[in-house]
Backbone as a printed PyTorch tensor [residue, N CA C, xyz], in Angstrom:
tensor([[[  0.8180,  -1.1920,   0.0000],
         [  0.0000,   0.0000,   0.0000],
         [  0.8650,   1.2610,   0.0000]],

        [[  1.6250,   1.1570,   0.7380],
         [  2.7390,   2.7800,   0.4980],
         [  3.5470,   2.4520,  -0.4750]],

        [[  3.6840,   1.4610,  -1.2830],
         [  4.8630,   1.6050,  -2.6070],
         [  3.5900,   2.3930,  -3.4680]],

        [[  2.1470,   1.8770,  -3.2350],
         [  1.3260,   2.5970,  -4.2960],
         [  1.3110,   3.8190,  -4.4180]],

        [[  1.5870,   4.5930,  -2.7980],
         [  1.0790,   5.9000,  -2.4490],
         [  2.5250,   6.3640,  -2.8770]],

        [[  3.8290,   5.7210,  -2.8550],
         [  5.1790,   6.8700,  -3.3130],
         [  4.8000,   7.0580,  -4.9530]],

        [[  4.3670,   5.3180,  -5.0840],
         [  3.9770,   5.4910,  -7.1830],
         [  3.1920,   7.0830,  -7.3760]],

        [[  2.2630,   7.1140,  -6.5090],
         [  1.0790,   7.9170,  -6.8080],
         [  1.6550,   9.2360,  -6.8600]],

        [[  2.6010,   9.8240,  -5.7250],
         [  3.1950,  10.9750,  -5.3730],
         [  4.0030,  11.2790,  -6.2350]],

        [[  4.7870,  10.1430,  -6.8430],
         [  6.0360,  10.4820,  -7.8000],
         [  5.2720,  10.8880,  -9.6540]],

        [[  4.0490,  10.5890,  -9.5880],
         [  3.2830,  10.5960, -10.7590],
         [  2.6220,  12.2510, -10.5140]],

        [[  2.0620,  12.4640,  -9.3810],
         [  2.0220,  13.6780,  -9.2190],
         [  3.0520,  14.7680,  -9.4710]],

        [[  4.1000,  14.8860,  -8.6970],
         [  5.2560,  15.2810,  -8.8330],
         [  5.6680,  15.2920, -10.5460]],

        [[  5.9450,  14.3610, -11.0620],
         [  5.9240,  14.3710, -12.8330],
         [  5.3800,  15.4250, -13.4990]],

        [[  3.6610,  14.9340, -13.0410],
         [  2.4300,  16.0650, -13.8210],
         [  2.9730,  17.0300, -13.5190]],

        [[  3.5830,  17.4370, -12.1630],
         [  3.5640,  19.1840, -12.0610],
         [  4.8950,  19.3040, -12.5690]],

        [[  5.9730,  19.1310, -12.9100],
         [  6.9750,  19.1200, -13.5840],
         [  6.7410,  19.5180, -15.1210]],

        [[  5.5870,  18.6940, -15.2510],
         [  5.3340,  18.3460, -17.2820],
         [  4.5970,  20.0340, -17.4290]],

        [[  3.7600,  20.0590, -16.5150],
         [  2.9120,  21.4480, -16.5280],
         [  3.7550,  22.6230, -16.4540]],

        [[  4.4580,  22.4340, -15.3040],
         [  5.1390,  24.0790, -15.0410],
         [  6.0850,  24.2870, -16.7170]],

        [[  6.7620,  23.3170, -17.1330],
         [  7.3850,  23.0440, -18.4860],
         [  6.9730,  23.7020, -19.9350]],

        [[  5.4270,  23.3770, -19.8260],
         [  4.8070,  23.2280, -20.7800],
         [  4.2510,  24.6930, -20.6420]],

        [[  4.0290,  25.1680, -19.0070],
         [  3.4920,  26.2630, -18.7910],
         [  4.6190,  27.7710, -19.5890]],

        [[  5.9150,  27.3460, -19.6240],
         [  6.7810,  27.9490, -20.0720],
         [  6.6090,  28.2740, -21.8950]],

        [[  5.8490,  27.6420, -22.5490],
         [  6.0560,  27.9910, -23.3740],
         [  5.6040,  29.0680, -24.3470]],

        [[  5.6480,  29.5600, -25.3670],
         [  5.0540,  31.3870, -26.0520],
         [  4.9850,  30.4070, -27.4460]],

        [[  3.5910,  31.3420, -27.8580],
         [  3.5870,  30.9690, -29.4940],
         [  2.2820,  32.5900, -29.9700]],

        [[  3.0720,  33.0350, -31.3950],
         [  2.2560,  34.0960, -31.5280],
         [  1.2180,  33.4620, -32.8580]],

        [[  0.0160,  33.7950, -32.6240],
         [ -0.4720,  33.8930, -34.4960],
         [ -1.3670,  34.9470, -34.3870]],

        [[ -1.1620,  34.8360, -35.5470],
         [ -1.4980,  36.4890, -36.4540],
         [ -2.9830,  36.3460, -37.4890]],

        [[ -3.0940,  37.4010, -38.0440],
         [ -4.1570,  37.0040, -38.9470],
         [ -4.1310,  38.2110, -39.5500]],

        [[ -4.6290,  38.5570, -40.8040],
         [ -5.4270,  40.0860, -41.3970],
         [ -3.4170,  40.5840, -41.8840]],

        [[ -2.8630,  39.4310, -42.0880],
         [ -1.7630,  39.6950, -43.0730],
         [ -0.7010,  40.6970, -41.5790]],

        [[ -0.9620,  39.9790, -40.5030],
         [  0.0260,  40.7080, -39.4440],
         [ -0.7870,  41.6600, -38.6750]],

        [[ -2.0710,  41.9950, -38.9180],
         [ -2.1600,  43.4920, -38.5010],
         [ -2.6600,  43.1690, -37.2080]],

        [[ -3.0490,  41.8100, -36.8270],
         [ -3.5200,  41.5280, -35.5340],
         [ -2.9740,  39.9750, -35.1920]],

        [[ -1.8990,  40.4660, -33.7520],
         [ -1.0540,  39.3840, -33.5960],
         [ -1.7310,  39.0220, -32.2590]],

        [[ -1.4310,  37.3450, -31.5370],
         [ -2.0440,  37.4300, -30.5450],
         [ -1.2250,  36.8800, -29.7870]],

        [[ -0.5670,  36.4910, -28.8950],
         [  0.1200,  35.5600, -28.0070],
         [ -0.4970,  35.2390, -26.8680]],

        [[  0.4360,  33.8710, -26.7110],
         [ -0.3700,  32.2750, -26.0070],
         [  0.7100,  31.7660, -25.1110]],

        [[  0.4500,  31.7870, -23.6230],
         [  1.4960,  30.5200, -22.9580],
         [  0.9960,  29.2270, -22.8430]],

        [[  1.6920,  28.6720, -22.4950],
         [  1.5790,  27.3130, -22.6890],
         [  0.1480,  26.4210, -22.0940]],

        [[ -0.5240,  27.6830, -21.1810],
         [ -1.6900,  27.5200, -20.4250],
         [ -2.7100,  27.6400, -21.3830]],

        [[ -2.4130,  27.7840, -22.0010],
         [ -3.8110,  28.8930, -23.3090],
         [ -3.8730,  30.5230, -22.8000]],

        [[ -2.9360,  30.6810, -21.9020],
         [ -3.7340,  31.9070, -21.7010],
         [ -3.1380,  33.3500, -23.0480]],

        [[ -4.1830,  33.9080, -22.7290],
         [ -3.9430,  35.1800, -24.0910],
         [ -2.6520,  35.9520, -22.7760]],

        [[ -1.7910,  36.2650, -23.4230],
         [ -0.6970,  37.1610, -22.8210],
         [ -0.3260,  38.6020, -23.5850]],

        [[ -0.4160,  38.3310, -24.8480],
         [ -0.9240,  40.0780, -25.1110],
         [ -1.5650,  40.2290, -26.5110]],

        [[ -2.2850,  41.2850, -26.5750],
         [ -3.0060,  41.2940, -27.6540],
         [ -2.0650,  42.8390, -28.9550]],

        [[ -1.6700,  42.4510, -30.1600],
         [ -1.5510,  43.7460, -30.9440],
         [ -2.3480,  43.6590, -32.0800]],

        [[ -2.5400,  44.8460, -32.4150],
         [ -3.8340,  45.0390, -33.1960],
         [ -2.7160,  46.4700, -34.2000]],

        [[ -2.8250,  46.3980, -35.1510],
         [ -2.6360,  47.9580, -36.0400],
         [ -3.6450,  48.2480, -36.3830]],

        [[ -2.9910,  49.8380, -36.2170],
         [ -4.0610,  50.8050, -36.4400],
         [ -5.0310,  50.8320, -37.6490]],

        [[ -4.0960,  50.3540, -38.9450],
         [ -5.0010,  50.0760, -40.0140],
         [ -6.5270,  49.4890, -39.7890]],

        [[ -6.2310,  49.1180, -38.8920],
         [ -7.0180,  47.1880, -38.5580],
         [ -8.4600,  47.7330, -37.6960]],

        [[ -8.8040,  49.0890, -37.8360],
         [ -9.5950,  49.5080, -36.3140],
         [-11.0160,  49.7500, -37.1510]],

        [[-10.5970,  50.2200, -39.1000],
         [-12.0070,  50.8260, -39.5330],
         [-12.8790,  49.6810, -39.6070]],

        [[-12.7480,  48.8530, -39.5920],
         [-13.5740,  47.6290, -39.5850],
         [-14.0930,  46.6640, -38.9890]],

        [[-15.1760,  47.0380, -38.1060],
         [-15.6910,  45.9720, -36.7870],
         [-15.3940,  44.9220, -37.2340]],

        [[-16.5430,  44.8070, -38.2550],
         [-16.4280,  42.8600, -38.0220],
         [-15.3010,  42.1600, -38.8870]],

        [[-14.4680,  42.9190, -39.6140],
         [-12.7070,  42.3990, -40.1730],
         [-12.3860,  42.0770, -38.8220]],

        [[-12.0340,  43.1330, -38.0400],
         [-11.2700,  43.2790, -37.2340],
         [-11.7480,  42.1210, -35.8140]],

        [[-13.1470,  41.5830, -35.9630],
         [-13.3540,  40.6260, -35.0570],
         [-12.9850,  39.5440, -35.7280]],

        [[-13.1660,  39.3420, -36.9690],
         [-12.6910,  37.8940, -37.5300],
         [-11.3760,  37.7840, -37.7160]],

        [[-10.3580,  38.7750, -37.5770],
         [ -9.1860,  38.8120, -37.8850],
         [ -8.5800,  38.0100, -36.3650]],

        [[ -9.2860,  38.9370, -34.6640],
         [ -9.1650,  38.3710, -33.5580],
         [ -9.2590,  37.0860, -33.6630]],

        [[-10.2580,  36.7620, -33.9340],
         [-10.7620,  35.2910, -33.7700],
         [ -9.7680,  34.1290, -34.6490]],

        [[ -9.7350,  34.6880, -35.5630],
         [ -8.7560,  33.6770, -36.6900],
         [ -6.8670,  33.8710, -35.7610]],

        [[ -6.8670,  35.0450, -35.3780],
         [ -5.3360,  35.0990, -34.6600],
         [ -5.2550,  33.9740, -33.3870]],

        [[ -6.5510,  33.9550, -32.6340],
         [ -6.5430,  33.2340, -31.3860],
         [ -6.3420,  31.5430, -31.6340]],

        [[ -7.1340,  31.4820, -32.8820],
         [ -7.2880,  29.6790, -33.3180],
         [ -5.9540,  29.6600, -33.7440]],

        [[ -5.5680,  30.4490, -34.7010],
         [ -3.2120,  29.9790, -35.3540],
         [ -2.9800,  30.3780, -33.9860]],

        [[ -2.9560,  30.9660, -32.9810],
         [ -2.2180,  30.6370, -31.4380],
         [ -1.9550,  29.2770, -31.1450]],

        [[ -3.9550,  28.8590, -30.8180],
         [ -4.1110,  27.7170, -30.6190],
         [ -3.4220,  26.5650, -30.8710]],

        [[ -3.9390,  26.5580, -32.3140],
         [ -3.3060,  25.5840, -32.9360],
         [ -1.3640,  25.3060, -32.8210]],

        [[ -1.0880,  26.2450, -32.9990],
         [  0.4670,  26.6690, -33.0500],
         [  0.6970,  26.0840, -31.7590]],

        [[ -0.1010,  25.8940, -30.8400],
         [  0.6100,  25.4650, -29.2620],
         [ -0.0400,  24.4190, -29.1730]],

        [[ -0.5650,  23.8370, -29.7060],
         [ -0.8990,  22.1400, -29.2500],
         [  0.0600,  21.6660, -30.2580]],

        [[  0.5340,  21.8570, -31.7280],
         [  1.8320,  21.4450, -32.1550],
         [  2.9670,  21.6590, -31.0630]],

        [[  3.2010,  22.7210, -30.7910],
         [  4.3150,  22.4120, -29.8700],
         [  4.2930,  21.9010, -28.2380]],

        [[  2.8600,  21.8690, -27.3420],
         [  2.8510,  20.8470, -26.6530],
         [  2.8390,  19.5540, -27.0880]],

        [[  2.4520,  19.3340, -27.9930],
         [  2.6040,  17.4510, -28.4200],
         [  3.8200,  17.2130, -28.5030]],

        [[  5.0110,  18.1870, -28.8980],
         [  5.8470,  17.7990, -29.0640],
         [  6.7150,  17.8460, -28.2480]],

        [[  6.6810,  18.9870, -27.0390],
         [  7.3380,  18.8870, -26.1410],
         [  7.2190,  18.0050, -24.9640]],

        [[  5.6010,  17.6860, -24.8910],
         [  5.1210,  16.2120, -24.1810],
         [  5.8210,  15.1090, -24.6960]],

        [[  6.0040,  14.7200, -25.9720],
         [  6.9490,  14.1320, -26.2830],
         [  8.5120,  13.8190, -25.5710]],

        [[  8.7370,  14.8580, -26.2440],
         [ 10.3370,  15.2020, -25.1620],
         [ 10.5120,  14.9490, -24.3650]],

        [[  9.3920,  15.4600, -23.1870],
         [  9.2530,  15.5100, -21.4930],
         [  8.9330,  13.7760, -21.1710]],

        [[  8.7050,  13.0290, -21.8040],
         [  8.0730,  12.0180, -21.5410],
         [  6.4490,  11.9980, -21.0270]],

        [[  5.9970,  12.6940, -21.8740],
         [  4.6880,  13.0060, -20.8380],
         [  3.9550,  12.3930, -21.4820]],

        [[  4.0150,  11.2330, -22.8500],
         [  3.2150,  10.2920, -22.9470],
         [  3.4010,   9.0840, -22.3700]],

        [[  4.5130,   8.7240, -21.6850],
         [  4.7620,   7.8430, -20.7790],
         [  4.2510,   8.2910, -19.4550]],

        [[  4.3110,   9.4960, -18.9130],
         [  3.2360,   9.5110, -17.7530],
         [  2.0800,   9.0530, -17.8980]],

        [[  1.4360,   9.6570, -18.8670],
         [ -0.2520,   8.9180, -18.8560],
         [ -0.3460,   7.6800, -19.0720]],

        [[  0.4980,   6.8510, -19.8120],
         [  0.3090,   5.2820, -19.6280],
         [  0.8720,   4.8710, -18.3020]],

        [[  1.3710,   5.7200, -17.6250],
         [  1.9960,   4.7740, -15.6310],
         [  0.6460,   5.3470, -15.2960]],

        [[  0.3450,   6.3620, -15.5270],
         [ -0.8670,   6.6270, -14.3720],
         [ -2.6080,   5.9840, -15.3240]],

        [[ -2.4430,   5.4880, -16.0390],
         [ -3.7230,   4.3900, -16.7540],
         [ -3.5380,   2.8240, -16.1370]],

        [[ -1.9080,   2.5970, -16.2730],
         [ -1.8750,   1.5690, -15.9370],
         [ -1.5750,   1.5870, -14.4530]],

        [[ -1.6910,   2.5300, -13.0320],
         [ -1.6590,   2.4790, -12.0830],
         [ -3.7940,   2.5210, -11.9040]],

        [[ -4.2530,   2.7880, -12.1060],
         [ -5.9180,   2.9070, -12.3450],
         [ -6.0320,   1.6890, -12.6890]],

        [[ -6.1550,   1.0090, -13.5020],
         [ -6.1460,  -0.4180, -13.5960],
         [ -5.7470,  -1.5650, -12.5790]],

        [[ -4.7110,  -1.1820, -11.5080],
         [ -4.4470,  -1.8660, -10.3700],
         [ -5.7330,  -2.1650,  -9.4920]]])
């Protein structure tokens, strides 16, 4: 029973390792040919928004331009979490902790 609970702790310990890691990372996308850039950490979170001035006469350009910048963020950072999960071994965490659930 406590080799399960160090397994369990050391799998914890991992996750927050793989996270804080992953939490490190920046990816920008753009849309409307640059005029609205958006950046992303590794959390999803939006970290800053630029917009040019060109980019302002036009509500709804300028919302679809947002919206299309936020998804190439998106996207742009689940390519590079897959790959840095990779790296990190962090598809071998989720098979110890599937195959610790199965015990």
């Amino acid at each position: 029973m406590f080799n399960k609970l160090k397994q369990v702790k050391d799998l914890r310990s991992k996750a927050k390792e793989l996270q804080s890691k992953l939490g490190e990372e920046r990816v920008e996308g753009s849309a409307g040919m640059g005029k609205v850039r958006i950046s992303m950490d590794g959390n999803h979170e939006v970290i800053s928004v630029s917009i040019d001035e060109n980019a302002l006469s036009d509500k709804a350009q300028l919302e679809k331009n947002v919206l299309e910048a936020v998804n190439d963020a998106s996207k742009k950072l689940q390519r590079v979490l897959a790959s840095k999960m990779q790296d990190l071994g962090g598809m071998d965490l989720a098979k110890e902790m599937q195959e610790m659930m199965k015990k």
